[in-house]
Structure formats: C-alpha cells, structure tokens
N, C-alpha and C positions, 0 to 999 in steps of 0.2 A: 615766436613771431619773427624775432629776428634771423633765425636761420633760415626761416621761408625768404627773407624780404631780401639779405644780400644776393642770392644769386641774381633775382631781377636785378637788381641797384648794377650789377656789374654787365649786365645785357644792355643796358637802357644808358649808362654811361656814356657811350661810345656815338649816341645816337644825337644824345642835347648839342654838341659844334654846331651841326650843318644844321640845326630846329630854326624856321623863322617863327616870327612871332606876330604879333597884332597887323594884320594890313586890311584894307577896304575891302570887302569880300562880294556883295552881290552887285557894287557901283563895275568893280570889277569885269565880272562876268556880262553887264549891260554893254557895257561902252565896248569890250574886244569880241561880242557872241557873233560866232561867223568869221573871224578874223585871226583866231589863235586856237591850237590845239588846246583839248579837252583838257590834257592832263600837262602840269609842268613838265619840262627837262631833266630836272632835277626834284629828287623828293628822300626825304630820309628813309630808312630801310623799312621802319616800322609801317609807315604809311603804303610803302611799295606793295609790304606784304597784305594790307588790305584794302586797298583802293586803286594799288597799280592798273598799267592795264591787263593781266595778267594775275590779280590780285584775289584774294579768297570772298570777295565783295563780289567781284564779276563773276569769277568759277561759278560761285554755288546759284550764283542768278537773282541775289536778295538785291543788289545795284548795278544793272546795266550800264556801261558806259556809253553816255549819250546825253547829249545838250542839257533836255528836261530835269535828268539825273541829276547832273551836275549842280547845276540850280541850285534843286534840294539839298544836295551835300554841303555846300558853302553854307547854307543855312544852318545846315546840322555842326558846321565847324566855326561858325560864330557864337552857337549857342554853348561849345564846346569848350572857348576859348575865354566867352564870358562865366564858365563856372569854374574855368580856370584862375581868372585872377579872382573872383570871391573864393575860391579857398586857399587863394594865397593869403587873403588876411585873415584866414580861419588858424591856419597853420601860423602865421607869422605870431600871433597873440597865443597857441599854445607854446610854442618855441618860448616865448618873455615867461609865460607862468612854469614850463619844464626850467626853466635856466634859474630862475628865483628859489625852486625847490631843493634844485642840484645843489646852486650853491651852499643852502643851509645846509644839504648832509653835506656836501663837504667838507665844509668847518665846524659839523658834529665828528664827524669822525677823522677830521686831521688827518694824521699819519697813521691811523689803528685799522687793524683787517678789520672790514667788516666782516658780522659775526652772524649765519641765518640764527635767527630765533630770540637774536638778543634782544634786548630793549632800547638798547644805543642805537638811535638813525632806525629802527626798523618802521616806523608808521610816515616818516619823509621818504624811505626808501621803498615802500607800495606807493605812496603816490607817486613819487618820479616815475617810475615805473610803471604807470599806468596812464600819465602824460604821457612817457616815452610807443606807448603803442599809439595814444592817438594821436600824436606829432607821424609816426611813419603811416599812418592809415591817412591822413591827408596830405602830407608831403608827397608819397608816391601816389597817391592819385592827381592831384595837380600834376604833374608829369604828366600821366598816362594821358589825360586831357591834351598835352598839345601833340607829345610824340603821336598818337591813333587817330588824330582828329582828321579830316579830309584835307590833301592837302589843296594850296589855295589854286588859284587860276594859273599865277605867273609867281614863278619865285621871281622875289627882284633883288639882285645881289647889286650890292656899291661897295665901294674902298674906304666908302666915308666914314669918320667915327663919331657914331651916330647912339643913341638911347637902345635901341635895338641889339645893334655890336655888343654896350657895356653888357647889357642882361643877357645873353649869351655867353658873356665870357664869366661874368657872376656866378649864373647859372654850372659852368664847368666847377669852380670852386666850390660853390656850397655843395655841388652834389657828391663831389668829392671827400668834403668833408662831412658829409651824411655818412658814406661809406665808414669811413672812419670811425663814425661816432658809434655807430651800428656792431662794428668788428669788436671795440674795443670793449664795449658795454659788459658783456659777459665775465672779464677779465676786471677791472676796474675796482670791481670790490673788493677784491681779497687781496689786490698789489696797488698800494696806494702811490706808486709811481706812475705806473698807466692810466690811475685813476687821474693824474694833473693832467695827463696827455691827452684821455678824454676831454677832461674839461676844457683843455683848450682847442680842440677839435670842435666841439658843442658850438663853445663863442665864435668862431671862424666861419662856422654853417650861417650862426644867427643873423654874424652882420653880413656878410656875403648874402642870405639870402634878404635880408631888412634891407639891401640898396637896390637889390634886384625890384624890389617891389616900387621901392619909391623911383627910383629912375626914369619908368613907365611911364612916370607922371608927368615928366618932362618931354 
C-alpha cells in the first residue's frame, strides 16, 4: 500500500501551497454572475488539469464551461469540501488510535529488532498496521477532496495572516511529515533508530495536522 501511496504523496505535495480553502461558493457565483469570468486567474495544477478551460472536464464534453455549469460545479465543490473536513475527523481520531498502538509497540519492543513471526509486539504490530492503511486511505483522500474539487469563482489572495494562511501552511507540514512517516515505515522495524525517527515523524503529522483541523474553527 505504501509504495502505491508515496508516489502520489510526492505529486500532490507540491500542489497543497497555492490550495485555497473554505470560501462562500454559490453567494459567490449570485452576486458576480455576469460580472466576472467563469473560471479563476489562478487555480492549482490539479484542478487546471480538470476543470481548466482547457481541461479533461471540457475535452471529453462531461462539463461544458458555461454559466449554468458552473453553478453545478460550485455545488459539486461545496459538497466536496464538506466531506473533506468530515474526514478530517475521521482521519484525525484514527491518527490518536494509530499513535496509542505505535506507542505500545514501541515500548514492547524498546531497542530489539523486530522479529516477523515472533510473539514480541507481533498482534500490536497487525493492528498498527492496519490502522496505518486506514489512516492513508482517508488521509489521502481528504487531499484529493480539495486538490480535484472545482475550483471556486475568484480566488481571493490577502497578505493577511489569517485561519486559512495557518491551515495551509499546517497543511505543508503534516503532509510532509506523512511522507516521512510513510518512507520510513518499512525500515523502522528491523532499525530501531529510525524506528524513533518514525515516531517522531508520526507525532509531527498528528499535531500539525490536529491544528489544522481545529484552526478552521476559528
């Protein structure tokens, strides 16, 4: 699972900076329709690649780009971005139950390789491991939720630092340290050195992405 999942993690990386996040989407589209082009100035790659104008949305003909269109897309990217943040507390709460498991095996197995087959840590280490897949199977799809989502009316860029700023730049870290945690996993058991450097990778995601979440709120 994990060698599928890092190549995306290193495509998708590059793209979270310029993500905006939560804005008013059909008040939006009411108050400027007629007054401002269909598509933002600016849009992250991923969305260019399917909703640009130009995009495999318009190519294939499933979404014309056009007023009525649009509409519907904002719809489809409000709905998009509200199952984004319900599986950020999907993810956030397995992230707390993967982190509670890790740390038992870690302090089952101290400084000692782990051993396949042994009886030391092996029934902690299927369940971590079996958190750890469904920690990345909602973690990278919340991603996928905003990077693909339609993008909005107007991007609205400010200097301000703002709730949105923080969880973007949050956002850069934990997914960074996802990468990490992801990379190192493999290696972690059998070198109980990398295995701290995991763990401390793990905690850097948690809280990094545990502020992102609550910051929103503000």
């Amino acid at each position: 699972m994990r060698k599928i999942v890092v190549p995306i993690i290193l495509s998708l990386l590059f793209s979270l900076q310029s993500l905006a996040q939560t804005d008013s989407l059909l008040s939006s589209m009411q108050d400027t329709a007629g007054k401002a082009p269909l598509l933002p100035s600016s849009m992250v790659f991923t969305q260019r690649f399917l909703w640009g104008e130009k995009g495999l949305m318009r190519k294939t003909g499933i979404m014309s780009l056009n007023e009525e269109n649009r509409k519907k897309e904002l719809k489809i990217r409000r709905s998009m971005l509200t199952a984004h943040q319900i599986l950020g507390y999907v993810t956030l709460a397995g992230m707390v139950a993967q982190g509670i498991v890790g740390q038992s095996l870690y302090n089952t197995l101290g400084g000692k390789v782990y051993v396949r087959g042994s009886n030391t840590g092996r029934s902690l280490n299927e369940i971590h491991g079996a958190l750890a897949t469904g920690v990345d199977v909602t973690y990278f799809t919340t991603a996928a939720l905003s990077l693909f989502s339609p993008p909005p009316l107007i991007n609205r860029k400010t200097k301000k630092f703002n709730s949105i700023t923080v969880h973007k730049y949050l956002a850069i870290v934990h997914f960074s340290a996802m990468l990490a945690v992801n990379i190192l996993a493999s290696y972690a058991r059998e070198n109980p050195t990398i295995r701290t450097v995991h763990l401390a990778a793990a905690y850097t995601a948690f809280t990094a992405f545990g502020l992102s979440v609550i910051i929103m709120k503000f």
